[in-house]
Backbone as CSV, one residue per row, in Angstrom:
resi,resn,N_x,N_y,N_z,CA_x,CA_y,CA_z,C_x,C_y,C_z
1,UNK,0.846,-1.189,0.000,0.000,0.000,0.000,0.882,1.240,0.000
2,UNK,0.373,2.037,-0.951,1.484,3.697,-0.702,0.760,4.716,0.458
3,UNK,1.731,4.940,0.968,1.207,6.174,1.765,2.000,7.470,1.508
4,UNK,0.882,8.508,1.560,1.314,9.422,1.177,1.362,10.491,2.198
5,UNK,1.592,12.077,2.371,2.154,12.719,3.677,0.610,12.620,4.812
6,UNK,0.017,12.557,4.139,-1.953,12.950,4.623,-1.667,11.269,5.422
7,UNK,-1.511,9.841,5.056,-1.524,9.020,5.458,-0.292,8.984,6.729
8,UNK,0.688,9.139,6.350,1.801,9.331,7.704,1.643,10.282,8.448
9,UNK,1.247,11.567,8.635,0.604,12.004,9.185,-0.643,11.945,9.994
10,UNK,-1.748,10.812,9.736,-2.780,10.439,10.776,-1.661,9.175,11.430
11,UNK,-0.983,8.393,10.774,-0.188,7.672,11.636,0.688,7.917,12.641
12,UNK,1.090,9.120,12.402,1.961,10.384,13.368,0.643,10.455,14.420
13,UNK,-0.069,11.455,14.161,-1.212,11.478,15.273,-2.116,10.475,16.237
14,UNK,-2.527,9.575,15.302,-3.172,8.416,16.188,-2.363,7.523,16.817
15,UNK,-1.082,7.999,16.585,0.217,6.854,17.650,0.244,7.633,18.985
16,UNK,0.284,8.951,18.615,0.353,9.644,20.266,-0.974,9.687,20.798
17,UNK,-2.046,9.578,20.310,-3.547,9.999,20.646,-4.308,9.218,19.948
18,UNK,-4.998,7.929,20.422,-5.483,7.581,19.560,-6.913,7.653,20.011
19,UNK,-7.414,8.590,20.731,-8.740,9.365,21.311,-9.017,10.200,20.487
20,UNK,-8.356,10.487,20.235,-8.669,12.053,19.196,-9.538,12.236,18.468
21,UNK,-10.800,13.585,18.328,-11.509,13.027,17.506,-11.865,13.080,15.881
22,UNK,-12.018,12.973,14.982,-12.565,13.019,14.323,-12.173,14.248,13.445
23,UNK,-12.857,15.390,13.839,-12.726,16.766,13.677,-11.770,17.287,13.807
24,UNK,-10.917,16.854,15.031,-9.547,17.338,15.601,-8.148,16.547,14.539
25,UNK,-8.941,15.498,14.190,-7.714,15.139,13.410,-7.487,15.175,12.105
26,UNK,-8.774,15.383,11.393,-9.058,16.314,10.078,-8.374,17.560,10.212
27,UNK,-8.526,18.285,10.926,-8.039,19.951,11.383,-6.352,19.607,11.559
28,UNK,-5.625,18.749,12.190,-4.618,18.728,12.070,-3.871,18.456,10.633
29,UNK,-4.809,17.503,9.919,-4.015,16.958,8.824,-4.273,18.153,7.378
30,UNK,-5.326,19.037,7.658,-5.777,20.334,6.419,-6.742,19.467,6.173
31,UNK,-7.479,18.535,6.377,-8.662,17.758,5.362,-9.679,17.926,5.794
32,UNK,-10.876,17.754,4.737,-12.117,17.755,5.875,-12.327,16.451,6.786
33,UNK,-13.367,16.164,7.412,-13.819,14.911,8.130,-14.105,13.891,7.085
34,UNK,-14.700,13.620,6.147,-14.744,12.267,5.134,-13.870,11.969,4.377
35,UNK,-13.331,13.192,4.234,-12.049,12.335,3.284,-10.463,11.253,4.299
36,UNK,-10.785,12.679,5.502,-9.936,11.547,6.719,-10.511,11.003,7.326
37,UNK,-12.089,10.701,7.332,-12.060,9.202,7.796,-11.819,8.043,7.059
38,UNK,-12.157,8.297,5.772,-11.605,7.514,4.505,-10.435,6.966,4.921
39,UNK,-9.737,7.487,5.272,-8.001,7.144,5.161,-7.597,6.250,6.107
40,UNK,-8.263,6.764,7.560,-8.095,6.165,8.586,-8.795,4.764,8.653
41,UNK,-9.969,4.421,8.201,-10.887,3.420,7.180,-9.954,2.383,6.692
42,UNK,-9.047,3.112,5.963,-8.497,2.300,4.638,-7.188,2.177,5.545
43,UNK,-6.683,2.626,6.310,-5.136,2.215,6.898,-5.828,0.972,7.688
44,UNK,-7.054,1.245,8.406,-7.216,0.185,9.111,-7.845,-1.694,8.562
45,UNK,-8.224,-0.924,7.432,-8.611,-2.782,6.782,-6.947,-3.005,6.231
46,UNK,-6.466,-2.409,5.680,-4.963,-2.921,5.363,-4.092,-3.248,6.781
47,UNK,-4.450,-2.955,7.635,-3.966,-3.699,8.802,-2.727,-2.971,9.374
48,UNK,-2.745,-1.668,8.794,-1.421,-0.774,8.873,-1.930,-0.127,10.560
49,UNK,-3.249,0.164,10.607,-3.579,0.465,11.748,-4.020,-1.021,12.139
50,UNK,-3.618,-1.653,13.969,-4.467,-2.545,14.216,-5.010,-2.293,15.398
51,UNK,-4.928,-1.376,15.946,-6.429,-1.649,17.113,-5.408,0.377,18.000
52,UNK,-6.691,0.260,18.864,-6.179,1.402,19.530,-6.172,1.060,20.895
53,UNK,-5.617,1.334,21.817,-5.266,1.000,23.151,-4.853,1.995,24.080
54,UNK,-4.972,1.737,25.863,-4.482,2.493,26.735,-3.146,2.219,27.315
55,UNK,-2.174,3.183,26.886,-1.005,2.720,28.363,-1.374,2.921,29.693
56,UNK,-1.325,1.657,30.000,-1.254,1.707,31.739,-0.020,1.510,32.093
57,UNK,-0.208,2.260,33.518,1.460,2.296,34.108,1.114,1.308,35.361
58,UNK,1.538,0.240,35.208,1.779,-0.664,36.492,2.196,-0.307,37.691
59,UNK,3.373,0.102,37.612,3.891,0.568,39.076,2.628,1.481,39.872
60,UNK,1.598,1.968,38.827,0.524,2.634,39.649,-0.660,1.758,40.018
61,UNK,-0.431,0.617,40.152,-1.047,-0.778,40.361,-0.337,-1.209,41.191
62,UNK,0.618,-2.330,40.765,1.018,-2.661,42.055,3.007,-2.674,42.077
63,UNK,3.546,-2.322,42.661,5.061,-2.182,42.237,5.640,-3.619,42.119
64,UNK,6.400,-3.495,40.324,7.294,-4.555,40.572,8.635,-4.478,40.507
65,UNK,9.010,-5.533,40.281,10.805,-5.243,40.468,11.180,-6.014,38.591
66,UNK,11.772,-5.288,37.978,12.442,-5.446,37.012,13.458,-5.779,36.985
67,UNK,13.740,-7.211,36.041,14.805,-7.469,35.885,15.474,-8.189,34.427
68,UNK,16.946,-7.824,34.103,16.983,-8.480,32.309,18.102,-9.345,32.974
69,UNK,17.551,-10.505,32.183,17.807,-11.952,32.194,18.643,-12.108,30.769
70,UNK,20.154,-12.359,30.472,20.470,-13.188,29.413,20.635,-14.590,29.711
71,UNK,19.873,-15.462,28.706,19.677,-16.702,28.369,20.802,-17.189,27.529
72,UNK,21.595,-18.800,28.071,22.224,-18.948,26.898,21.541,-20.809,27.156
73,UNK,21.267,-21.380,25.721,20.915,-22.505,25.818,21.448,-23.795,25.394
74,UNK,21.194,-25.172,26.273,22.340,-26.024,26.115,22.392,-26.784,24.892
75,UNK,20.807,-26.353,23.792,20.937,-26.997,22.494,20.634,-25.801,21.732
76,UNK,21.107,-25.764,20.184,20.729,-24.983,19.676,20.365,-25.779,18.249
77,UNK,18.668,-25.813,18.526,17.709,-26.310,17.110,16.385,-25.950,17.529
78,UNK,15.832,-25.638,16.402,14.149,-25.846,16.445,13.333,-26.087,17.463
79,UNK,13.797,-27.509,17.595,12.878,-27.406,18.929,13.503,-27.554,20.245
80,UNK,14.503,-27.135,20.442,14.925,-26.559,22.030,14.305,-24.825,21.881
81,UNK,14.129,-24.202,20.763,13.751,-22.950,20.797,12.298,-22.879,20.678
82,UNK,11.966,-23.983,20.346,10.724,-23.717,20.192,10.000,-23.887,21.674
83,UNK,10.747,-24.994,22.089,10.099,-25.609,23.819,10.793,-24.432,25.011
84,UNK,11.865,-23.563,24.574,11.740,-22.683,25.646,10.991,-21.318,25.140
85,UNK,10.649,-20.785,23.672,9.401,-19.872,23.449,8.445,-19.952,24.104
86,UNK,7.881,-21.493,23.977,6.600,-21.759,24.801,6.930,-21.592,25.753
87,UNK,8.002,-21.916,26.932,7.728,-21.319,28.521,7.791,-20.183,28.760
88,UNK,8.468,-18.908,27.653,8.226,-17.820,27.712,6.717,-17.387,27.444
89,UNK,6.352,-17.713,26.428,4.681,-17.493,26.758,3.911,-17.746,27.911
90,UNK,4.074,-18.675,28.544,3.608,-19.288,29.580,3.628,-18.315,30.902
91,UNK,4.330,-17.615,30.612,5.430,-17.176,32.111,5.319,-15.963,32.040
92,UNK,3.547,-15.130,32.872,3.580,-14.529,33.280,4.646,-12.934,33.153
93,UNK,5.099,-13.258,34.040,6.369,-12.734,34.733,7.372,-11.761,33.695
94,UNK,7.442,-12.812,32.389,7.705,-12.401,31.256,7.608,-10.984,30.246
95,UNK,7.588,-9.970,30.303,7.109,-9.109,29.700,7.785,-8.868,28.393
96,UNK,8.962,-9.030,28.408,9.650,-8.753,27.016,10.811,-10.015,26.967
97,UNK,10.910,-10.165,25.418,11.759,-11.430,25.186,12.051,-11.437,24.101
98,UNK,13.550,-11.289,23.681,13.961,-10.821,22.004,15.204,-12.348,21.833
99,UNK,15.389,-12.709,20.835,16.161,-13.730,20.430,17.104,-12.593,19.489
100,UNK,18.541,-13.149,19.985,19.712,-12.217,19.780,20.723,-12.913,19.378
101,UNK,21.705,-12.530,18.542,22.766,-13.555,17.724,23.624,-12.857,18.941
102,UNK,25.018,-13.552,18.541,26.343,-12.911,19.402,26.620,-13.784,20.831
103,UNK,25.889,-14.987,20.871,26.723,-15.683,22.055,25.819,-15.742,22.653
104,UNK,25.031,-14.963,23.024,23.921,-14.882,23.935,22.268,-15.363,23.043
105,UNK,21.421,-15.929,23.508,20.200,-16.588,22.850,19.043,-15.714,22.953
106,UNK,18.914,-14.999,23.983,17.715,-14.761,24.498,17.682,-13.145,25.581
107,UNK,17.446,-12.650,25.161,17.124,-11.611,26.264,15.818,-11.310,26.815
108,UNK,15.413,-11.242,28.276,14.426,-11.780,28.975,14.106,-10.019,29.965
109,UNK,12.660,-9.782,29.998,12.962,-8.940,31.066,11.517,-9.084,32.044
110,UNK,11.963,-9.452,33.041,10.619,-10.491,34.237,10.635,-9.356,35.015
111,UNK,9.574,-9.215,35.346,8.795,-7.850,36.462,8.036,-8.757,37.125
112,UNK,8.896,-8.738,38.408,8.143,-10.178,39.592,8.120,-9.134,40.799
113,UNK,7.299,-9.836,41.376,6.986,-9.042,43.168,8.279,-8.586,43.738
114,UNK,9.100,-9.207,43.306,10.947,-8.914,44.198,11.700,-9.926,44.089
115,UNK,12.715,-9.989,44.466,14.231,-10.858,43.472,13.716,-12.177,44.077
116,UNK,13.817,-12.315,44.991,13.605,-13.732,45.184,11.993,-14.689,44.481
117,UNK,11.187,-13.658,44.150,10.265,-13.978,43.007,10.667,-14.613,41.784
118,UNK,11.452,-13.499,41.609,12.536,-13.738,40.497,12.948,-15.020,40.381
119,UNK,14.133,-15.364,41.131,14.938,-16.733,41.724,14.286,-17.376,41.794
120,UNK,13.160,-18.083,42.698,12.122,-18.774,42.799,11.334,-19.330,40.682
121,UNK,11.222,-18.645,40.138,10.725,-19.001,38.327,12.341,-19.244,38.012
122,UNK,13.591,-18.323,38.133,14.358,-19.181,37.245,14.938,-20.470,37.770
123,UNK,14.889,-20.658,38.771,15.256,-22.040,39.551,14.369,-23.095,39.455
124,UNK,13.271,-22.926,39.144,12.209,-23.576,38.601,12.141,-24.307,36.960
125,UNK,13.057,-22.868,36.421,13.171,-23.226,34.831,14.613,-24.169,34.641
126,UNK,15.310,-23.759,35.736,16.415,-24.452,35.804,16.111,-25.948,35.783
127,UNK,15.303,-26.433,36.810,15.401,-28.058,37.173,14.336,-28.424,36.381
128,UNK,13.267,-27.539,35.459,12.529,-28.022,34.426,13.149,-28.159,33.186
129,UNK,12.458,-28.673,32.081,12.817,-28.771,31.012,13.470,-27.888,29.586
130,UNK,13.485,-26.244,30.280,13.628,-25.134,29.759,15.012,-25.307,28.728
131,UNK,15.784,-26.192,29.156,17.104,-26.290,28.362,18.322,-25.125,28.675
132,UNK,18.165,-24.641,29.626,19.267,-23.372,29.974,20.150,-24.168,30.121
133,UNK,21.470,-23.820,29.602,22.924,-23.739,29.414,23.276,-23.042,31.104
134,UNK,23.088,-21.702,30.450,23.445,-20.364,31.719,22.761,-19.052,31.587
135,UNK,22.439,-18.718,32.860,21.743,-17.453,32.755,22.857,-16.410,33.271
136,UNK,22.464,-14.759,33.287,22.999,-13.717,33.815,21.652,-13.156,34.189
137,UNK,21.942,-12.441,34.997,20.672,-11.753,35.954,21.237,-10.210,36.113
138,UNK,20.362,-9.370,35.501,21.183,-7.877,35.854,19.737,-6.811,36.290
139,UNK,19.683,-6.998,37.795,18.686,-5.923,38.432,18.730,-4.941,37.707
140,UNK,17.565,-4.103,37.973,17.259,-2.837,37.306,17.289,-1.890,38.479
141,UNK,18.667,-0.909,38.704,18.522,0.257,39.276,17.373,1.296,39.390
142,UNK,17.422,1.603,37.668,16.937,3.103,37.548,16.575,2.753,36.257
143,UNK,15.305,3.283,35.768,14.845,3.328,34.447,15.090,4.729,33.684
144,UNK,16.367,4.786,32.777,16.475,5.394,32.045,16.119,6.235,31.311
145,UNK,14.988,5.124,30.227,14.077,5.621,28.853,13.002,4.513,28.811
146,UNK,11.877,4.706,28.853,11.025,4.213,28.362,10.173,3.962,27.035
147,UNK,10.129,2.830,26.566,9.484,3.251,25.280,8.581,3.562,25.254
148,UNK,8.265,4.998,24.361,7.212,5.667,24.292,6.124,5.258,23.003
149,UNK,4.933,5.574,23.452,4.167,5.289,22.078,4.600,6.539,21.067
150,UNK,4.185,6.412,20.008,4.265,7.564,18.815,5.117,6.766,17.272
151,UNK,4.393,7.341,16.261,4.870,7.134,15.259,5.801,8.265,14.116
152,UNK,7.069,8.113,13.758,7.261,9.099,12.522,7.635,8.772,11.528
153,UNK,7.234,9.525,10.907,7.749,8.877,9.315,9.038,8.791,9.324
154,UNK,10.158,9.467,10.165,11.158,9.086,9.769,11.372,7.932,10.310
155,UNK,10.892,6.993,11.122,10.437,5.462,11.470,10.959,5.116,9.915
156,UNK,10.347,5.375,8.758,10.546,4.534,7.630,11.874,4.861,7.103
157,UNK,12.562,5.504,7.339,13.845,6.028,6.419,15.249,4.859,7.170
């Protein structure tokens, strides 16, 4: 599908706001209201838009403790990756999980009640079937940067 500045532009807007209404986001883009709902219409059956959502901030729920986990594993095929994906799905605790070349397999980042939460699931994954080689465990001090919602076109360049 081509997009053109009118199309990256509601994608710019409905990434930071995706409340916005109607009127307000016609007025931002110069268009009237039917021709940008058209657009917004048509980004969304092409699947370029897929749904709109709230960030919630957890810690304003209930506080957890963050922590990144490198994974290294004692087989490397198909299905040793496939059978420890699935305990990453499985596992809660889990919030983010990227598969990484360079020695290391897996980067893990578990937001549990507190470290020994923590310890308690990987000692668990340990004497289960998970296939860990070796882990590293690196607490989270201080949060840096967060990823923010928002879209820009220079995203595509």
């Amino acid at each position: 599908m081509k997009l053109d500045r009118y199309d990256l532009k509601i994608l710019e807007i409905l990434s930071r706001d995706g409340r916005i209404t109607k009127s307000k986001l016609a007025e931002a883009i110069n268009l009237s209201v039917s021709p940008c709902w058209e657009r917004v219409r048509r980004l969304e059956k092409a699947g370029i838009i897929e749904g709109y959502s709230a960030r919630i901030n957890p810690d304003a729920l209930v506080k957890r403790t963050p922590v990144w986990v490198q994974i290294e594993l004692k087989a490397h095929n198909a299905e040793s990756f496939a059978r420890f994906e699935a305990l990453v799905h499985a596992t809660p605790e889990v919030t983010e999980c990227v598969a990484v070349g360079g020695g290391v397999d897996y980067l893990i980042k578990f937001e549990t009640d507190s470290i020994d939460a923590y310890q308690r699931r990987m000692d668990a994954w340990l004497t289960g079937e998970a296939g860990i080689e070796r882990y590293f465990t690196y607490i989270v001090t201080k949060t840096v940067k967060r990823p923010s919602p928002g879209f820009s076109p220079d995203d595509l360049a």
